[in-house]
C-alpha positions in Angstrom: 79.3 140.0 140.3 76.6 142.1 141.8 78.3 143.0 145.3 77.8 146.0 145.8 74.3 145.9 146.7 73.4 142.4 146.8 73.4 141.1 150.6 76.1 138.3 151.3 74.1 135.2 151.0 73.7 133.3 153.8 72.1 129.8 152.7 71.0 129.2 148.7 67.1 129.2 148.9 65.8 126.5 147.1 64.3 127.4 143.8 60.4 127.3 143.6 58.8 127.2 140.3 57.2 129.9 139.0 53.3 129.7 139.6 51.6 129.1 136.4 48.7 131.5 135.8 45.0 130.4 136.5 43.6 129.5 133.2 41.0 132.3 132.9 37.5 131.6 131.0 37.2 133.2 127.7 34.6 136.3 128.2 31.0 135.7 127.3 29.5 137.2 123.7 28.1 140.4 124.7 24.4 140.4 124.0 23.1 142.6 121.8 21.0 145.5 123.0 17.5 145.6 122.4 17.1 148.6 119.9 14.6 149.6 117.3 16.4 148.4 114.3 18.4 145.5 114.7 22.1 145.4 112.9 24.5 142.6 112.7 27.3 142.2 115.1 30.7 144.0 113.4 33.1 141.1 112.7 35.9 142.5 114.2 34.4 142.0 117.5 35.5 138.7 118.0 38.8 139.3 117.5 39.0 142.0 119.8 37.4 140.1 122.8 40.6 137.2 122.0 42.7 140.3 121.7 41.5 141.2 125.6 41.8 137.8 126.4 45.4 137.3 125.4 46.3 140.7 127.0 44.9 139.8 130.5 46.3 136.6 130.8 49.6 137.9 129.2 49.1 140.8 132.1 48.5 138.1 134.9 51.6 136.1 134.2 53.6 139.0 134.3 52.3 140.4 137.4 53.1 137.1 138.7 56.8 137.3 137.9 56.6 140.7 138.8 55.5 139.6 142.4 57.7 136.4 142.7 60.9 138.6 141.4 60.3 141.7 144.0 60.3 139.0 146.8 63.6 137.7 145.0 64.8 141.5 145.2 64.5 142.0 148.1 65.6 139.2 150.1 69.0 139.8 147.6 69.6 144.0 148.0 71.2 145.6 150.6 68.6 148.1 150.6 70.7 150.2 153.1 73.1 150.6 149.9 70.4 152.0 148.2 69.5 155.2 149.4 73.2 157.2 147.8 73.0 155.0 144.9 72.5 156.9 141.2 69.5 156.2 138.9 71.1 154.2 136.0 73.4 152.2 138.6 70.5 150.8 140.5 67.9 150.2 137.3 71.5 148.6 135.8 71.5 146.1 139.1 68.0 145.4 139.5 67.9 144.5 135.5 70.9 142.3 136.4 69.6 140.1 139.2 66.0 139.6 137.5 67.7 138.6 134.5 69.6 135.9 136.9 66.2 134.9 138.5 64.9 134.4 135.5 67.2 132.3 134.2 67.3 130.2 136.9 63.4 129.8 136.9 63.7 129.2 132.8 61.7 131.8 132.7 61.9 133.3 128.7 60.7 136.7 128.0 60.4 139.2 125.2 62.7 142.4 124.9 59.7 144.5 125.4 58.2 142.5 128.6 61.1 142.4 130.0 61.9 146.5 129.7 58.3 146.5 131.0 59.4 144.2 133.9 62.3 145.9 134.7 60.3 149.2 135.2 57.9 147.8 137.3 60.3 146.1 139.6 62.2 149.3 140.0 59.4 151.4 140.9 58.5 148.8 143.3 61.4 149.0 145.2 62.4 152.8 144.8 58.7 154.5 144.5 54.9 153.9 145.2 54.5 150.9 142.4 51.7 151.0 139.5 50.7 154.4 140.9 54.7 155.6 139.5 52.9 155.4 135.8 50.3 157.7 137.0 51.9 160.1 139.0 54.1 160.7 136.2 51.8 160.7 133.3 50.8 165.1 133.0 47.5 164.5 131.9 46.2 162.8 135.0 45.2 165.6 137.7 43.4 163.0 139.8 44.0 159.2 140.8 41.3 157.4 142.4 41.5 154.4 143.8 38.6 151.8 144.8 40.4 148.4 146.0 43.5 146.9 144.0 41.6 146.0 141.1 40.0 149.2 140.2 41.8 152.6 139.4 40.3 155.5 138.1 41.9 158.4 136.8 40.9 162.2 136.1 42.1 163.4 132.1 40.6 166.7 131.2 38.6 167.3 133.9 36.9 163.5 132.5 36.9 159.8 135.1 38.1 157.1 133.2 39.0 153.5 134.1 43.0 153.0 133.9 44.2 149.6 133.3 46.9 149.8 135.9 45.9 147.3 138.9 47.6 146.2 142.2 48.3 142.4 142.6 45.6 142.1 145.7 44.9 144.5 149.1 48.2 143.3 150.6 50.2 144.9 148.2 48.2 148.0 148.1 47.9 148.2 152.0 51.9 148.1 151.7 52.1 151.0 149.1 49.5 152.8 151.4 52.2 152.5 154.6 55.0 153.7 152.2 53.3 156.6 151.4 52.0 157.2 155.5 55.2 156.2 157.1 57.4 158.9 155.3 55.3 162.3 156.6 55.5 160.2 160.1 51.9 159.0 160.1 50.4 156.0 160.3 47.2 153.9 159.2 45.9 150.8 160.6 42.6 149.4 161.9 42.4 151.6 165.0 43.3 154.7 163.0 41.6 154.0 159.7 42.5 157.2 157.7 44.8 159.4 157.1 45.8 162.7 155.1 49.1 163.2 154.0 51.4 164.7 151.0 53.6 162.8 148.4 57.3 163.8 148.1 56.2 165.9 145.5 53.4 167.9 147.2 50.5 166.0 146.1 47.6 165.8 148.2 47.1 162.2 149.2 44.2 160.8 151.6 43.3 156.4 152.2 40.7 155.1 154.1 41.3 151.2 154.4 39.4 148.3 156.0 37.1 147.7 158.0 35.9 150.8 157.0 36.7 150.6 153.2 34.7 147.8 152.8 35.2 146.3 149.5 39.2 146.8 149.4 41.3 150.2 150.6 40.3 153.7 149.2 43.0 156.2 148.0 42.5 159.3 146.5 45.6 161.3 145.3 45.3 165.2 144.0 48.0 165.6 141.7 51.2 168.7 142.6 51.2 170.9 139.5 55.0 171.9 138.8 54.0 174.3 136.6 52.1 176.5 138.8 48.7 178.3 136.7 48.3 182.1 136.9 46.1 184.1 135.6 47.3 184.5 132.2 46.9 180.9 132.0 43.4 180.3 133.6 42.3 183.1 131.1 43.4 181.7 128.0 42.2 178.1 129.5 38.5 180.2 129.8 38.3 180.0 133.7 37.2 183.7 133.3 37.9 187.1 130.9 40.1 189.9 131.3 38.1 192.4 132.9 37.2 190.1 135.7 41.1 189.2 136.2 41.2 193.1 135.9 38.5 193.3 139.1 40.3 190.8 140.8 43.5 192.5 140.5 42.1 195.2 142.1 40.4 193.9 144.6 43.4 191.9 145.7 45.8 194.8 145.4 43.6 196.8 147.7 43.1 194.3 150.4 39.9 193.1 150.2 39.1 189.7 152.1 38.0 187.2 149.7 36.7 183.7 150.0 37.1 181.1 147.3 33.7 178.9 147.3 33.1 175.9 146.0 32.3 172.1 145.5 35.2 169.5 145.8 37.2 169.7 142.8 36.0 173.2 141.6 39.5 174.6 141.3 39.5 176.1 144.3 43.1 176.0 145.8 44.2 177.1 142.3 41.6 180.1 142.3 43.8 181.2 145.4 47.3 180.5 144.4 46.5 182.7 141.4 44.9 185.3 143.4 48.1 185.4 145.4 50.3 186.5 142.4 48.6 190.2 143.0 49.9 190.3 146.3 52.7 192.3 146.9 56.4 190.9 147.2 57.3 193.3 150.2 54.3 191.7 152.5 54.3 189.5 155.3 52.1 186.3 154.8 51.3 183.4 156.5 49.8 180.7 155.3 47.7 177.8 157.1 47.1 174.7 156.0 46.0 170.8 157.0 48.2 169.7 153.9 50.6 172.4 152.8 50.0 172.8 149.0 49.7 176.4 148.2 52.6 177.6 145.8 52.6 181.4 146.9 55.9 183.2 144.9 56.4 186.5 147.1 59.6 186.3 149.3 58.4 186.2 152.7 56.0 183.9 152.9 55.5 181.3 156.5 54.0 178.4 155.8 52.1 176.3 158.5 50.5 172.7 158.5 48.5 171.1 161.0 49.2 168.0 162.3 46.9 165.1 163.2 46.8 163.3 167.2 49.3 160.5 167.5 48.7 157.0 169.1 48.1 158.2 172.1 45.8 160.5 170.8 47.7 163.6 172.2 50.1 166.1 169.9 47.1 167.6 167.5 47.7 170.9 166.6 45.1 172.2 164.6 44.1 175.2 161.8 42.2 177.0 164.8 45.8 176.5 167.0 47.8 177.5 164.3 45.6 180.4 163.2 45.8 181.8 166.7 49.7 181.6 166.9 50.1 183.5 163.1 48.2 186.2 164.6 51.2 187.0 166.9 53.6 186.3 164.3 53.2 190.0 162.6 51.1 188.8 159.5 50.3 191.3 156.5 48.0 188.9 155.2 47.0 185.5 156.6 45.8 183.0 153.7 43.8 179.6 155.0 43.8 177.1 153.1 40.1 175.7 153.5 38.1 176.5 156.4 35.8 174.1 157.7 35.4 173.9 161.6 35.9 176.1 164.5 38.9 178.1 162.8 36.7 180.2 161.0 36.0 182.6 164.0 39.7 183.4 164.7 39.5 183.8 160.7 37.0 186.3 160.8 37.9 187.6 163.7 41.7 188.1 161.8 40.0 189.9 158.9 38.3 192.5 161.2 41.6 193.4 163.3 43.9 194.8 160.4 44.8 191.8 158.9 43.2 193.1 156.1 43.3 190.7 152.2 43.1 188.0 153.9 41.9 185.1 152.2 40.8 181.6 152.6 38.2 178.7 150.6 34.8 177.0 151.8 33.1 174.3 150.6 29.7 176.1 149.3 27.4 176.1 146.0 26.7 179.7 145.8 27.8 183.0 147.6 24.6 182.8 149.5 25.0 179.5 150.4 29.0 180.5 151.6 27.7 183.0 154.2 25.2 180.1 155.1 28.2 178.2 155.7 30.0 180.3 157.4 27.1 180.8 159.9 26.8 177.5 160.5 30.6 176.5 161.4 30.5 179.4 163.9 27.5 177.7 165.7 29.1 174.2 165.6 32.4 176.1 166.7 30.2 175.8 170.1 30.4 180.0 170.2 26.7 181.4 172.1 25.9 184.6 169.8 22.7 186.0 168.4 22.4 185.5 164.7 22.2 189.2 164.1 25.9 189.9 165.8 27.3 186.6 163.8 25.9 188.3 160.4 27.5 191.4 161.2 30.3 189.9 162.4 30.9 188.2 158.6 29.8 191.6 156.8 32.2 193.2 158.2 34.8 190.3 157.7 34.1 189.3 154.0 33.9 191.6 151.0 34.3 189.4 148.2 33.1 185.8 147.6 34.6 184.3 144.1 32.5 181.4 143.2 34.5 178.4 141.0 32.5 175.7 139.8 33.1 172.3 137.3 30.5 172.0 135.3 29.1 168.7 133.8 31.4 168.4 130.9 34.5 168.6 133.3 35.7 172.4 132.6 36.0 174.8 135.2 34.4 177.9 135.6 34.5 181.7 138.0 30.8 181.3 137.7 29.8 183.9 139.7 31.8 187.1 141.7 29.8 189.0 144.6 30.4 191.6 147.0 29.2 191.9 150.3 27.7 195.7 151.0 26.8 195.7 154.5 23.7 194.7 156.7 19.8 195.6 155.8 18.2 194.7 158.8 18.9 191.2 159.8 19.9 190.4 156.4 23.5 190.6 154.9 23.2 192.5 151.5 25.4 191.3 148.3 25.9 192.3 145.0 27.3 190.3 142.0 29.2 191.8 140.0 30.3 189.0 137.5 28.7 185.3 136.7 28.9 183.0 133.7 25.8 182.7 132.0 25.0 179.3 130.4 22.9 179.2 127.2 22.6 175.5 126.1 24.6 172.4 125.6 26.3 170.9 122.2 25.9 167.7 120.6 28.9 166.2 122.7 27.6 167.6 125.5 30.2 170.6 126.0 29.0 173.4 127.8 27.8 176.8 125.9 28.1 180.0 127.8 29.7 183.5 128.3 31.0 185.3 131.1 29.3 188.9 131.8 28.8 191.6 133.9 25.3 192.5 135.7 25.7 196.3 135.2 25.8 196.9 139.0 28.8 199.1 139.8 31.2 198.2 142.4 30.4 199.1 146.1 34.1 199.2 146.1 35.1 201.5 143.1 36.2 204.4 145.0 38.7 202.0 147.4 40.3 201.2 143.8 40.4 204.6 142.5 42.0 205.9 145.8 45.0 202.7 146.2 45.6 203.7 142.1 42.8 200.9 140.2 40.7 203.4 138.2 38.8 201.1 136.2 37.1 201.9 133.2 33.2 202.2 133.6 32.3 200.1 130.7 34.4 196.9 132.3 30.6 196.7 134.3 28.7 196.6 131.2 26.6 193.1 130.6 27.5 191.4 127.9 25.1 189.8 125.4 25.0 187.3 122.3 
């Protein structure tokens, strides 16, 4: 019936029952928490722990089938036929022969299970399995993953637990070398991690055993579609209008800037919106280890680096790729986080006409980010005395935009600062912009403003002369 992409069978397997789920025990009565005044349990209580019960066990027998049926799938497609076959026809066959496996296994199932089912088994076998909810659920920008038992996901800028599990670190491990195996990498225990991208452009990384020890780690930063600019991050509270104002300016008249901030922070989005004030007619390159800047201008070349093979040979990294854009005729060179010896060809790019250049660093403050920066030239193994490096990134750097997430999960331009020039052996900055926080509410949300400090820009003339005359009072501190 189902020929087209069943395989011809070449002996009937013997039917094997279906494995009855272990009987689980019934959760233990929470205890009740010592307090000051003592209150009865709520009666409903009960019911919901039953409730729990009956959900995890009804869970467990249907990952079971779930498990038993994919092995039935796909010992039965001809998973060669699958790859130019539509949507609808395949969920249509796949619905088909696990309705025949069931019935041979008298296996009875509601209609709602069994749509449930049916998904499940389909993602299997066409996508990345429990994490397809996920990765198509909007609301989840982050999907964490400690072990097969436990995934977390990020809602809001919030960690929560999902209820979406793996069957046991087998079938993770063989989601994991799904994912690897189609970017042409690999993960094992002689290479135990690995970066890589989804299909759609998320950012994926796993570190699995013997170095995960308790079960393989995955962490997966979600592709927006919908790329954020900076109509959006204002209206979202990221920061105000005069400091997109600034910004536009600043980017217009090809200032360097470097993003900052901690993991998370909003970084990477910081600089694909920066990158809408580029112009369209200029050249730009852009540099990453996994490509997932969105840059709309026409002529834009995007690089990725690209890990050793088996043999340990092939690498080709930022610092290799950085040194080949610079003989590619680039009007601007955008890296996408700099973090090892790359950052003197950077700087060394931002002081040789490659002028708005941009890039992000992993650093708390803008103090801290020239600390940084100091630091990755000396590990960078380059001999020079701290005075030249510090004049060196003066020259280099004019603006440092600070993004931060704050402990109630919302992301903030907490602080914007110029670099002037060198006093002495000391690099001189100015901030021009920071959020100021004033409290916390009863939920614990954030209270705060955005405001100037009053100091005018060192760079106000460079605006006026490219055609950004802006208004003296956009420098004016704000107060509540």
């Amino acid at each position: 019936m189902f020929s087209r992409y069943k395989k011809e069978p070449a002996a009937q397997p013997v039917a094997t029952p279906p494995k009855s789920p272990a009987a689980s025990p019934a959760a233990p009565a929470p205890e009740a928490a010592s307090t000051a005044v003592a209150r009865k349990p709520v009666q409903k209580k009960a019911a919901e722990v039953a409730s729990n019960d009956r959900d995890r066990k009804r869970k467990e027998r249907l990952g079971e089938i779930k498990i038993e049926l994919h092995r039935e799938l796909l010992e039965n497609l001809n998973l060669a036929a699958l790859e130019n076959a539509a949507e609808a026809e395949l969920r249509s066959e796949i619905s088909a022969i696990a309705g025949e496996v069931l019935e041979s296994k008298n296996i009875v199932l509601n209609r709602d299970d069994r749509a449930q089912l049916n998904k499940e088994l389909y993602d299997e076998v066409t996508g990345l399995g429990p994490l397809e909810t996920l990765l198509q659920d909007e609301s989840v920008s982050d999907i964490l993953v400690n072990g097969p038992q436990q995934i977390f996901v990020e809602r809001f800028g919030k960690l929560e637990i999902s209820d979406v599990t793996f069957k046991d670190e087998k079938h993770l491990m063989r989601i994991i070398d799904k994912i690897v195996s189609a970017v042409g990498r690999r993960v094992d225990e002689s290479n135990p991690y690995v970066d890589a991208r989804l299909a759609d452009g998320s950012r994926f990384n796993a570190m699995v055993p013997p170095i995960a020890v308790d079960g393989s780690l995955v962490s997966i930063r979600k592709f927006k579609k919908d790329k954020l600019g900076i109509d959006d991050l204002v209206n979202f509270g990221a920061f105000t209008e005069e400091m997109a104002a600034y910004l536009q300016a600043a980017v217009s008249t090809r200032l360097n800037v470097i993003v900052s901030g901690g993991t998370g922070s909003g970084k990477t989005t910081t600089l694909n919106a920066l990158s809408s004030f580029i112009d369209d007619a200029e050249r730009i390159l852009t540099i990453e280890d996994t490509a997932e800047l969105q840059l709309q201008q026409t002529h834009v070349g995007r690089m990725e680096s690209r890990p050793p093979n088996v043999e340990g040979k092939g690498e080709v990294s930022p610092r290799d790729c950085l040194k080949n854009a610079l003989r590619m005729r680039p009007d601007r060179i955008i890296v996408g986080e700099t973090r090892g010896a790359e950052v003197i060809d950077m700087l060394q790019a931002m002081n040789t006409g490659h002028d708005g250049s941009m890039t992000t660093i992993h650093a708390n403050s803008a103090r801290d980010g020239i600390s940084r920066l100091e630091n990755m030239i000396a590990m960078a193994g380059i001999e020079m005395p701290i005075k030249a490096v510090r004049s060196q990134i003066s020259s280099a750097v004019n603006l440092i935009v600070q993004a931060s997430r704050l402990q109630d999960g919302s992301r903030r331009m907490t602080s914007i600062t110029e670099i002037t020039g060198m006093e002495g052996d000391v690099i001189s900055m100015q901030e021009i912009f920071r959020f100021q926080r004033v409290g916390l509410t009863p939920d614990n949300k954030i209270i705060g403003h955005f405001t100037a400090t009053g100091v005018r820009s060192h760079f106000s003339e460079r605006f006026r002369l490219w055609g950004f005359d802006l208004p003296p009072s956009i420098y004016d501190p704000t107060t509540m």
